[in-house]
Structure formats: C-alpha cells, structure tokens
NUSEFI-459250 format. One line per 4 residues: number of its first residue (from 1); for each residue x negated, y negated, z negated of C-alpha. Coordinates in steps of 0.2 Angstrom, whole numbers, always signed. Example, Ala and Ser with C-alpha at 12.3 -4.5 7.8 and 13.67 -1.06 7.14 Angstrom:
% NUSEFI-459250
1) -62:+22:-39 | -68:+5:-36
***
This chain:
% NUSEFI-459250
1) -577:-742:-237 | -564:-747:-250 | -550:-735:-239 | -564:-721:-241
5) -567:-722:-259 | -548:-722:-262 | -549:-708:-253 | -559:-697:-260
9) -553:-704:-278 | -537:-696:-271 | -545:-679:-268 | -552:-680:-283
13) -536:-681:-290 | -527:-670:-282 | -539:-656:-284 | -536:-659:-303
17) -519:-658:-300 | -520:-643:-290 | -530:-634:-306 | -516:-638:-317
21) -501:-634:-307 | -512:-614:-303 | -515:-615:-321 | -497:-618:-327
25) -491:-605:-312 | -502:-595:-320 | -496:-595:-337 | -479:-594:-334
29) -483:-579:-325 | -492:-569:-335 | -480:-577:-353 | -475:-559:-357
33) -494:-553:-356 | -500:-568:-364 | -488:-566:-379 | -491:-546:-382
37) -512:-550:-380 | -508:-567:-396 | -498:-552:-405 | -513:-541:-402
41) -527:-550:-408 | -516:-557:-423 | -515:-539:-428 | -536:-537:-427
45) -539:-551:-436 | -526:-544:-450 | -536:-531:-449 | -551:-540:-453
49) -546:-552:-465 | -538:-537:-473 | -554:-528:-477 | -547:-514:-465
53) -557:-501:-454 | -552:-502:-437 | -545:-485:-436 | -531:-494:-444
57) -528:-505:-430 | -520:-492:-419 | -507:-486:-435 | -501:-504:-436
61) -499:-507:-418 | -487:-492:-418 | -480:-498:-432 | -474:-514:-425
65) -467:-505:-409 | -457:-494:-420 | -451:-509:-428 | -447:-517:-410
69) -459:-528:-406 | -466:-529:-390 | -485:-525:-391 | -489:-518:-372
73) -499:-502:-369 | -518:-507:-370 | -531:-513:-383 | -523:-498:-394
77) -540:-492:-398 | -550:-492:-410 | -566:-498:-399 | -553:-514:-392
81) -552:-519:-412 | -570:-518:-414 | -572:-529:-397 | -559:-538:-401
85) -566:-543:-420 | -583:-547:-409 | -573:-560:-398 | -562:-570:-412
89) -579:-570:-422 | -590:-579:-406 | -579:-590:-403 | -575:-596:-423
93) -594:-597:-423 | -595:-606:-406 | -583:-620:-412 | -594:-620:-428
97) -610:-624:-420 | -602:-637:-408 | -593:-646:-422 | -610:-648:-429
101) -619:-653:-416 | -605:-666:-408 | -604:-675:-426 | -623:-673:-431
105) -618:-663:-448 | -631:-661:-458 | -632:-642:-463 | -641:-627:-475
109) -645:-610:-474 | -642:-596:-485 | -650:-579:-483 | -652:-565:-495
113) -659:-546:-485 | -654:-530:-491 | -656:-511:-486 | -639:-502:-483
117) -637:-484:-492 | -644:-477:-474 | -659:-487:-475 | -657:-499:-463
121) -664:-516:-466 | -653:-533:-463 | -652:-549:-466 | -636:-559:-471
125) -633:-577:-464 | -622:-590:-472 | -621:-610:-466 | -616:-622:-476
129) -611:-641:-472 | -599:-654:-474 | -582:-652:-465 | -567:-666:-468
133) -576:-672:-483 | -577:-654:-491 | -594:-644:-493 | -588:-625:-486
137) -599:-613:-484 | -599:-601:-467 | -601:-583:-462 | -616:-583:-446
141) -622:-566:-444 | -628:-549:-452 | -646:-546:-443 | -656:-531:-442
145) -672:-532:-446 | -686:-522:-437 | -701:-531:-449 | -698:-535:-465
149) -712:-548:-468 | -710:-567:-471 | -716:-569:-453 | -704:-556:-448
153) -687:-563:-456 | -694:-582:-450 | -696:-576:-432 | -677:-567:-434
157) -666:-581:-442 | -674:-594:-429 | -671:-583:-414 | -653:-581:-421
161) -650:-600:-425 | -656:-602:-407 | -648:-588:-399 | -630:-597:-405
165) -634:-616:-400 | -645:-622:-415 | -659:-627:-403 | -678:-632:-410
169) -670:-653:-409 | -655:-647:-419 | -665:-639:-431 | -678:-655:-434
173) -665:-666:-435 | -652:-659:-445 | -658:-643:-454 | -660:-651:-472
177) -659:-634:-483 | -664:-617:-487 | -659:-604:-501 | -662:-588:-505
181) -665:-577:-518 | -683:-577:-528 | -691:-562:-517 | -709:-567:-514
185) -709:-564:-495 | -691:-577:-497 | -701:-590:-507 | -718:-586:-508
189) -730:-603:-511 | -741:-596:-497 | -733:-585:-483 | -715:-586:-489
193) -701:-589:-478 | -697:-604:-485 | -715:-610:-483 | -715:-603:-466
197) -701:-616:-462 | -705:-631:-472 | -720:-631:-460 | -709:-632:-445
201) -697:-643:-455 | -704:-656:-465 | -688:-662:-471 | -683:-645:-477
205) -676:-643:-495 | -680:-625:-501 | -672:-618:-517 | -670:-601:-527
209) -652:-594:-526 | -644:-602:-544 | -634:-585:-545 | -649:-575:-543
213) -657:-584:-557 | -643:-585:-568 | -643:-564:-567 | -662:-563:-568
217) -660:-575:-585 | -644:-562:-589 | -654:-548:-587 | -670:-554:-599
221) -656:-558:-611 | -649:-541:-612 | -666:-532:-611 | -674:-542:-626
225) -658:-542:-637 | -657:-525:-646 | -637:-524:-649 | -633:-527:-631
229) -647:-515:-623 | -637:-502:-636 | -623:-507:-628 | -629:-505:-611
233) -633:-489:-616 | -616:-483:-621 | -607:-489:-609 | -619:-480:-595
237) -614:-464:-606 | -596:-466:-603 | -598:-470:-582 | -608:-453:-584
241) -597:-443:-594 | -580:-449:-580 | -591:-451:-563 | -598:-435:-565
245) -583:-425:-570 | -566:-424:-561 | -560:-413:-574 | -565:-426:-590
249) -554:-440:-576 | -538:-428:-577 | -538:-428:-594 | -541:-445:-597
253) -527:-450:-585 | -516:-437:-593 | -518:-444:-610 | -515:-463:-605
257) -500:-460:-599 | -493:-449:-612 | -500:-471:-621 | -495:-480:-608
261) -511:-487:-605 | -517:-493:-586 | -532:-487:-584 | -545:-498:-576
265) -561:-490:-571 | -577:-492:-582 | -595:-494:-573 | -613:-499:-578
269) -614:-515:-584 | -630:-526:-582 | -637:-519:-569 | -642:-524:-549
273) -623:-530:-548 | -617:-549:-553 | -610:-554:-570 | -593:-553:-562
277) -594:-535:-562 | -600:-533:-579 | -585:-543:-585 | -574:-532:-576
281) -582:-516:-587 | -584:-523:-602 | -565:-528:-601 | -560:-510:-594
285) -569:-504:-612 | -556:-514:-621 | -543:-509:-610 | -547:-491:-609
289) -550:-492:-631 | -535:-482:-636 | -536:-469:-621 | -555:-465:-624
293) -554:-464:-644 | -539:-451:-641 | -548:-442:-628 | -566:-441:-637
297) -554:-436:-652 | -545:-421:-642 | -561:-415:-634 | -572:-416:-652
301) -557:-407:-661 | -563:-388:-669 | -547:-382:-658 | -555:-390:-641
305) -563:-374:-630 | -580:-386:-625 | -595:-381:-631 | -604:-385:-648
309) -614:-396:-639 | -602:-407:-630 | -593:-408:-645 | -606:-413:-654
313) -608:-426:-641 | -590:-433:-641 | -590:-435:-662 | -603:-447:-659
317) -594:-455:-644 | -579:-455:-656 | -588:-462:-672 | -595:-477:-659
321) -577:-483:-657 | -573:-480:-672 | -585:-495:-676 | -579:-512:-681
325) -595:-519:-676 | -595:-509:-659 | -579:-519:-658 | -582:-534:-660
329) -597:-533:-651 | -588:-529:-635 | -577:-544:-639 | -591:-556:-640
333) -598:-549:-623 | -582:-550:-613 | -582:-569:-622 | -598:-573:-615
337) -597:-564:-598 | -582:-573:-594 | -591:-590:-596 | -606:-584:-588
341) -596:-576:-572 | -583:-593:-567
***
C-alpha cells in the first residue's frame, strides 16, 4: 500500500512536471509572438490611458514599425483595440474583485446616472476600499439602463456586482457604503435606491455625494447673491458672443497675438458643470482681460463696419471691463472658487 501511494504521489508529480516543461516549450516557442502581442496591448492601453479613440491605435502601430520595432501583422484594427481595451479592463477588475474577497476588504459603492447627448441612459459605477493602507477609489462599469426607476437601477447595479463575483454573501458581509448624488429615486426615504438596499443590507451606510452638495450649496449662493447672478450673466454673454461666431474667434485670436496674450477659452460659469470648471472661466476672463477690452474696443469704434446694434452692444461690453468693481469682483471669484474647487 505504501509502494502504491508513492506511486501515484510520483504520477502526481510528474504530470506537474510534464505542465511546466509543455508550458516552458511553449513559451520559448512562441517568445517572438509573445513579445509583439506585450508590445501590442502596451500600445492599447496607451491608448486608453491617453484618452485616445481607437482609430488612433492603428497610426501608432505603424508608427512604431517605421521606427523599427517589431509589432507583427495582426490586432492592427481598430475593432482589436476596442477588444483588446475590453480584455485588459476584465481582468484589472477580476484581480479587483478577488483581492477583495480573498482579504475580506470592506468596500462602498459610488453611482451617479446620466443621459448621453444621444439620450441613452446609463449608470456610472465606482468602488472604493482600502488597499495597502490607502483608501483608492475604482472604476467598475458604465451600465445601460432600460428603467430608470429606483427598482430599476437596484435590480441593475446588483446584477452587475453579481455578474463580476460580488455574490449575495459578499455583499452582506462586506458591502458597508453607498453614495450617490441627491436624486430622489438615488436616496428617496421611501423607494429610493438607497432605501431599496439598506433593506437587503442592514449594515449599509448611505450618503449624498459631498461634491454634489457642495455645488447645490454653490449654486443657491450664486442665485441669491445679486453681484454674482450679474456676473453669471456676462460671462454667458461673452461664451455667446465667441461660441456662436467663428468670425468674432478670428479676430480675437488676431488681436492677442498682435498682445502676446495666450488665450484660454471662456465658458458659462455656474452651471450643471463642477466648480472646477468655473474656476477655469473665471480665470480665462482675467487672462483674456486685455484681449477682450481691445477687441470690444476695435468692434465698438465709429470706424468698425458692424451694425449700430452690435456696436451699441460692444460699448456696453467695453464699459463693463472698464469697471473697477467688475474687476475686482472677478478677482474675488477666482479667490473663492479656487478654495471651493481643491
């Protein structure tokens, strides 16, 4: 009985031993494909990271050929970048879910749902949880919704957590938080999502988004403060006057150079977007000061061919500027928005 068992401990082994020696013959084989796939899907997720379409993926392959370097004759296309993407992005989210689940990390959910500009509804997914004594916080998924009710997103964000490992036991054990922004069907006291889930999950801490209040709280600031709703209101004036007018762009590019003034590109502030972005306006005013006053200047000038109107118009923009409290106004905005944004 002893001989038997050592044995079959030997064939045991030496089927073991077998898999590594076929899987060594294998690499070693296929080295020069291995090496041109590595250089491949390091270039896709370039791509990615970069924020590029993956139309550009084919450019930089051939690229990197003309340059000399090896990178085979498939997974060219722009379909291999997207499958490609899809792969790297399984997997990163496989070793995710399995790193909390072997250690027990505890771990929250972060949702917000939006409707693209082709009015498809989705849902964003972010997890967050500790990792080597760090909290970081985790892409999971974009999900399309098909209903839009609290019962609807419930239903889809647990099918999705299930779908990539974080069973029903997972969940009850280690799900601990939920934010989202101040929707009613997101935290609703009755049939809000976060309702919904504090019934499945006892446990479950629930909160409204701190950056989606700290806008909300922004945006009643600037709507019960006259000077700033004034501001608001010029500042939409000129996004209108540049957005909608290539011609008015020319001339305002032609007049910063002849100042030496960098442009930066002026949008609405105070609006759906974050603070962040109206920091990045209200600093673009500044920046753009002695462009626009020489600009409104040359277009309200008895010389300029506009119309009475549009002139009319631009002595009014000019006498804005010309403003010392509009000044430092806008000073005291960028100030405030600069706390308000870190």
């Amino acid at each position: 009985k002893k001989c038997l068992d050592i044995c079959k401990e030997r064939g045991n082994e030496r089927l073991e031993q077998s898999v590594d020696v076929a899987n060594s013959r294998f690499v070693e084989r296929h080295k020069d494909n291995i090496d041109v796939t590595g250089k491949i899907f390091r270039t896709v997720y370039e791509c990615v990271t970069s924020h590029l379409s993956c139309s550009e993926h084919p450019r930089l392959v051939e690229l990197q050929s003309l340059n000399g370097i090896n990178c085979g004759n498939i997974l060219y296309s722009h379909h291999a970048c997207s499958n490609i993407t899809s792969h790297i992005a399984d997997e990163m989210r496989s070793e995710l879910v399995h790193f909390i689940k072997s250690n027990g990390a505890m771990f929250s959910i972060m949702v917000d749902e939006s409707t693209s500009v082709s009015n498809v509804q989705s849902m964003v997914v972010y997890l967050r949880t500790r990792f080597d004594g760090k909290l970081c916080t985790y892409f999971l998924g974009l999900l399309p919704l098909t209903i839009a009710t609290a019962a609807g997103l419930e239903d889809t964000l647990l099918q999705f957590l299930n779908s990539i490992g974080l069973s029903a036991d997972v969940l009850s054990k280690q799900f601990i938080g939920f934010c989202s922004d101040g929707a009613s069907c997101m935290i609703g006291q009755h049939r809000g999502v976060a309702t919904l889930l504090k019934i499945r999950f006892p446990q479950l801490k629930t909160f409204h988004c701190m950056a989606h209040r700290l806008e909300l709280a922004v945006k009643n600031a600037v709507d019960t403060v006259n000077l700033v709703s004034r501001f608001k209101m010029f500042v939409d004036e000129l996004y209108k006057v540049y957005s909608m007018s290539p011609k008015n762009q020319r001339e305002l590019e032609i007049v910063a150079e002849s100042l030496s003034v960098e442009l930066m590109r002026i949008q609405r502030v105070f609006d759906v977007r974050w603070a962040f972005s109206s920091f990045i306006s209200v600093k673009a005013v500044l920046r753009d000061f002695g462009a626009l006053y020489a600009h409104f200047s040359q277009c309200a000038s008895p010389d300029s061919d506009r119309a009475s109107k549009e002139k009319s118009k631009y002595i009014g923009l000019v006498k804005k500027l010309q403003s010392w409290s509009f000044v430092s106004e806008t000073c005291m905005l960028k100030d405030a928005l600069r706390c308000i944004k870190q």
